[in-house]
C-alpha positions in Angstrom: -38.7 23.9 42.5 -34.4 24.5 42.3 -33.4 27.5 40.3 -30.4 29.4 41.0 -29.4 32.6 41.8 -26.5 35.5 41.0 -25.9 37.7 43.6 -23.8 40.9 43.7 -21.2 42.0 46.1 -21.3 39.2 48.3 -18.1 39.5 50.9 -17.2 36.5 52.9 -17.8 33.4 53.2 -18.9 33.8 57.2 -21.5 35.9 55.9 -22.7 33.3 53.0 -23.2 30.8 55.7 -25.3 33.2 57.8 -27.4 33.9 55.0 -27.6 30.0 54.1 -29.1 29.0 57.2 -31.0 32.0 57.5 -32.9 31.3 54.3 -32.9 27.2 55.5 -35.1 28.6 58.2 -37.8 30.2 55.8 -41.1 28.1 55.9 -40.9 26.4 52.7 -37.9 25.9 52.0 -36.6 22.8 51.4 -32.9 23.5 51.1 -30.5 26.1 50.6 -26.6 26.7 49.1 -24.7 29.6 48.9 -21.0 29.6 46.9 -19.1 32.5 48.0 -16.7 32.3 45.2 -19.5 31.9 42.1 -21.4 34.5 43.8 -24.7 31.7 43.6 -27.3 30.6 45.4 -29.3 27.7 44.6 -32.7 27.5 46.5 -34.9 24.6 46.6 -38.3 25.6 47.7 -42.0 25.0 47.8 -43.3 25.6 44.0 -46.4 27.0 45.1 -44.7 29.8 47.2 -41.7 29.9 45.2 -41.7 33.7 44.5 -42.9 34.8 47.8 -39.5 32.5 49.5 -37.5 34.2 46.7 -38.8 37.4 47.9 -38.2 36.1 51.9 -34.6 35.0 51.1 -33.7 38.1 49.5 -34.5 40.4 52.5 -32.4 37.9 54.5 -29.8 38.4 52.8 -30.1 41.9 53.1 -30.2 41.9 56.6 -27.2 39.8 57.1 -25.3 41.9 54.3 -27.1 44.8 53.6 -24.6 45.5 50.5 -25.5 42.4 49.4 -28.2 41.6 46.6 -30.0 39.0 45.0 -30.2 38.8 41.3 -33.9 38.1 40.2 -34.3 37.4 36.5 
């Protein structure tokens, strides 16, 4: 499954790419894209685990950016 994602107060790019390959990294995940200036990630993951990776890529990107949040619709 590929859904995107807003996020909120995302600061640099150098941190977008830490959180990118931080989330790549995530078993079940099957690819990963962060856009600093849309303030979007799009996440490809395993449809059976898709909420449980949603729930694993958002606490990455808290610890990389712990200002930084994922919006979950």
């Amino acid at each position: 499954m590929k859904k995107s994602f807003a996020m909120q107060d995302l600061d640099c790019a150098n941190c977008a790419s830490k959180m990118e390959n931080a989330i790549k990294k995530i078993d079940g995940v099957n690819d990963c894209s962060i856009n600093f200036f849309a303030q979007k990630m799009i996440l490809d993951a395993d449809d059976t685990r898709f909420e449980d990776i949603v729930k694993k890529a958002a606490a990455a990107i808290k610890k990389v950016d712990p200002d930084c949040s994922l919006i979950v619709k």
